[in-house]
C-alpha positions as CSV (number, residue, x, y, z in Angstrom):
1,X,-20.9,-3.5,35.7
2,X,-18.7,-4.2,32.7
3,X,-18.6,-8.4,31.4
4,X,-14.6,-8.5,30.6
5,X,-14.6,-12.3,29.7
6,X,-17.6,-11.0,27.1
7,X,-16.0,-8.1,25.8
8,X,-12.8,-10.1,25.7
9,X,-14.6,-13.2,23.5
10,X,-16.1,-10.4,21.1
11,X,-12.5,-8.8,20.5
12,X,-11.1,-12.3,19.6
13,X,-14.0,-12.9,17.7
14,X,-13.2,-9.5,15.6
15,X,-9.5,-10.1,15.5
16,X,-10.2,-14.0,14.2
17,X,-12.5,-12.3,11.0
18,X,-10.1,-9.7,10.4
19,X,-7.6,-12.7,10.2
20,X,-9.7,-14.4,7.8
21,X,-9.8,-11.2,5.8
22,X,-6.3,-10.6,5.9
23,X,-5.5,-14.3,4.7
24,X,-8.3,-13.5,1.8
25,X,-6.5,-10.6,0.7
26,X,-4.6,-10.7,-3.0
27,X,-2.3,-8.4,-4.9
28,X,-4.5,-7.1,-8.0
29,X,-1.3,-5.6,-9.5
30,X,2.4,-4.6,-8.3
31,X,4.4,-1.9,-10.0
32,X,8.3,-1.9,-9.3
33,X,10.3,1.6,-10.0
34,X,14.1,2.5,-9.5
35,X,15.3,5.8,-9.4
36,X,18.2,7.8,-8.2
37,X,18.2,10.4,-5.9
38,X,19.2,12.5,-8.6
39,X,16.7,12.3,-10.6
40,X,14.0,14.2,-8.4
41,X,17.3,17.1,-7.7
42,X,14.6,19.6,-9.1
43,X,11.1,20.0,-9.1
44,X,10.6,19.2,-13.1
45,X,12.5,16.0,-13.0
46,X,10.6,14.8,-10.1
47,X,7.5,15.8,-12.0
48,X,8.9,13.7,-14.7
49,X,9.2,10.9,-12.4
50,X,6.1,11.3,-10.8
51,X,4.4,11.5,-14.0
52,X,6.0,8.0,-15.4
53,X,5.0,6.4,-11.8
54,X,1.3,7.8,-12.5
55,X,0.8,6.1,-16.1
56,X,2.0,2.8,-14.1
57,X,-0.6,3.3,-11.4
58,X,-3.0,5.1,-13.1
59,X,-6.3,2.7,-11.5
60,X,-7.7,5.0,-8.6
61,X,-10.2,2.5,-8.2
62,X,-7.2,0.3,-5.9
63,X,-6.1,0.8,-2.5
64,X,-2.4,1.1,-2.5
65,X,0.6,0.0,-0.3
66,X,3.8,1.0,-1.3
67,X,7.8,0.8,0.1
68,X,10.7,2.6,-0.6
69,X,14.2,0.6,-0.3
70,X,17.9,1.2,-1.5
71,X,18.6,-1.5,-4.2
72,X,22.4,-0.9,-4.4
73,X,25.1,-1.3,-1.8
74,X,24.6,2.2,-0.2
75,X,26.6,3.0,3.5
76,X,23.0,2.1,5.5
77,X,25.0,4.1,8.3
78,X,25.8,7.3,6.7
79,X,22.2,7.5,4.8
80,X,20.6,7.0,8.5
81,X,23.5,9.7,10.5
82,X,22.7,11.9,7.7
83,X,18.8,11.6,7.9
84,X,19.1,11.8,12.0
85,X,20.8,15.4,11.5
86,X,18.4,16.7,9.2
87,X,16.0,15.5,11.5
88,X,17.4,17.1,14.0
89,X,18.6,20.3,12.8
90,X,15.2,20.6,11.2
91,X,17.0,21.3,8.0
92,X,14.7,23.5,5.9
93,X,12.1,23.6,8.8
94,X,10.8,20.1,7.1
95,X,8.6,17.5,9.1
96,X,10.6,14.8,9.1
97,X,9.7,11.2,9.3
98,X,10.0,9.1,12.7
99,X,13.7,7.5,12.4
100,X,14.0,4.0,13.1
101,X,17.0,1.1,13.3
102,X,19.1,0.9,9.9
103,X,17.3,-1.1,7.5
104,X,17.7,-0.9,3.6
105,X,13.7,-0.4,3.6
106,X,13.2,3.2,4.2
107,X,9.2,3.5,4.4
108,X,6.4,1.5,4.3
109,X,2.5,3.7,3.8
110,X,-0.6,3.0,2.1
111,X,-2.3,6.5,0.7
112,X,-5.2,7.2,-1.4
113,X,-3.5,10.2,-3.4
114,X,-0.5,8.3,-3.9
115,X,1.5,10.4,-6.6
116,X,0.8,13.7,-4.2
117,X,2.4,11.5,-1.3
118,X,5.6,10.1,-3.4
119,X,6.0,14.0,-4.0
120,X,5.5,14.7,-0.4
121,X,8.5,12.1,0.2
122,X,11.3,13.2,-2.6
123,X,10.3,16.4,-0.2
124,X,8.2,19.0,-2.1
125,X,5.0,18.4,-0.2
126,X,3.9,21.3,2.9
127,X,6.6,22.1,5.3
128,X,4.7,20.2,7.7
129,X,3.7,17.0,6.4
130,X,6.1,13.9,7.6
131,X,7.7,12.5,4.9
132,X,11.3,11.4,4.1
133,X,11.8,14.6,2.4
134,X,14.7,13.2,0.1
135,X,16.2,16.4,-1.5
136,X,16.4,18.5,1.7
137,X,19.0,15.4,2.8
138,X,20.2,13.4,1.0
139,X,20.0,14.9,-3.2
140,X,23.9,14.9,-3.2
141,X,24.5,11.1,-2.6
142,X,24.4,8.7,-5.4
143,X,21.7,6.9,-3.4
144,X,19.7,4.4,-6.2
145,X,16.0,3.7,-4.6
146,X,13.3,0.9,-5.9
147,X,9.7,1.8,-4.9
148,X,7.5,-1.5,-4.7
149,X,3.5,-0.8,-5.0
150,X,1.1,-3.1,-4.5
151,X,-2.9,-2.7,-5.5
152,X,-5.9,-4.1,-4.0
153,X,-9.2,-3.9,-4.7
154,X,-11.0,-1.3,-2.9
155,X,-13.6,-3.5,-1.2
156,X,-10.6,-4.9,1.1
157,X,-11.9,-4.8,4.4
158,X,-10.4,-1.7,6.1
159,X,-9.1,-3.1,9.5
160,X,-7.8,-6.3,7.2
161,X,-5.8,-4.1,5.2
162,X,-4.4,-1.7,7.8
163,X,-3.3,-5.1,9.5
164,X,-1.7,-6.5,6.0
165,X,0.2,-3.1,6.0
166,X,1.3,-3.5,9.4
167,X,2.5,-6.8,8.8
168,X,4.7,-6.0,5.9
169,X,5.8,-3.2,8.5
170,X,7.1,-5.3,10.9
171,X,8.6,-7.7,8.4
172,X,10.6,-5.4,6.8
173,X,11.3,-2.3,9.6
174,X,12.1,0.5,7.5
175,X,14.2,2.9,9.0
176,X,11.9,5.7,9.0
177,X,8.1,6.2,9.5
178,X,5.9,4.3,12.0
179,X,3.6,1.5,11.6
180,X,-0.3,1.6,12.1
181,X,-2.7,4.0,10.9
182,X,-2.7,7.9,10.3
């Protein structure tokens, strides 16, 4: 027979040490980018970009969170009516993020090949990886975007890091994506 009330004190045990890891946890270095949605229009000037956010996060030897968010006074409405019918209509057969409420933070992930998974969100990544897929929706509006990245050391405690990153997620409830891990 199963001992709940033991199984239960060993889960709040865990849960207490991941919150002592989480509280332990410090920013080793932030990088802040803006761009505009027309800037990654075409596969070399996303490159461009891409390559410019590399040589600012070029330590592999850091686990990453990132964020994307509109910086400028954008319609939140329209950019989320026009991301629900892309979704919908499955514009370009693309895998389209989860949508959300309207919020000026659009996505909130951690990823270990971060440049291939910036790529994957201006929307040149597979077909059928979920991403915001920028171009296929939204590469005609003149839509300025800040991307916020945040290193930590590596040696972060995985289940206190997943739970930072969920934290920032439901502080800031970006209007696409989901929160928790993959």
């Amino acid at each position: 027979m199963i001992d709940l009330k033991e199984i239960k004190e060993k889960t709040a045990d865990l849960l207490r040490q991941t919150a002592m890891s989480v509280k332990k946890i410090s920013v080793a270095k932030s990088e802040e980018i803006e761009f505009q949605i027309s800037e990654i229009s075409n596969k070399e000037s996303a490159g461009h970009l891409l390559n410019t956010i590399s040589t600012e996060i070029n330590n592999k030897h850091l686990n990453k969170i990132y964020w994307f968010k509109v910086i400028d006074n954008y319609d939140l409405k329209t950019l989320y009516a026009s991301y629900k019918k892309a979704k919908q209509d499955k514009i370009n057969n693309r895998a389209y993020s989860r949508l959300n409420t309207i919020s000026p933070y659009l996505y909130i992930g951690s990823s270990r090949s971060l440049i291939g998974r910036i790529n994957q969100h201006f929307g040149y990544g597979p077909k059928g990886t979920y991403a915001m897929q920028f171009i296929h929706w939204c590469k005609d509006f003149n839509l300025k975007v800040g991307l916020t990245i945040l290193n930590f050391d590596k040696t972060i405690d995985r289940k206190a890091f997943q739970a930072l990153e969920d934290g920032i997620w439901e502080e800031f409830r970006p209007m696409f994506g989901r929160k928790g891990p993959k």
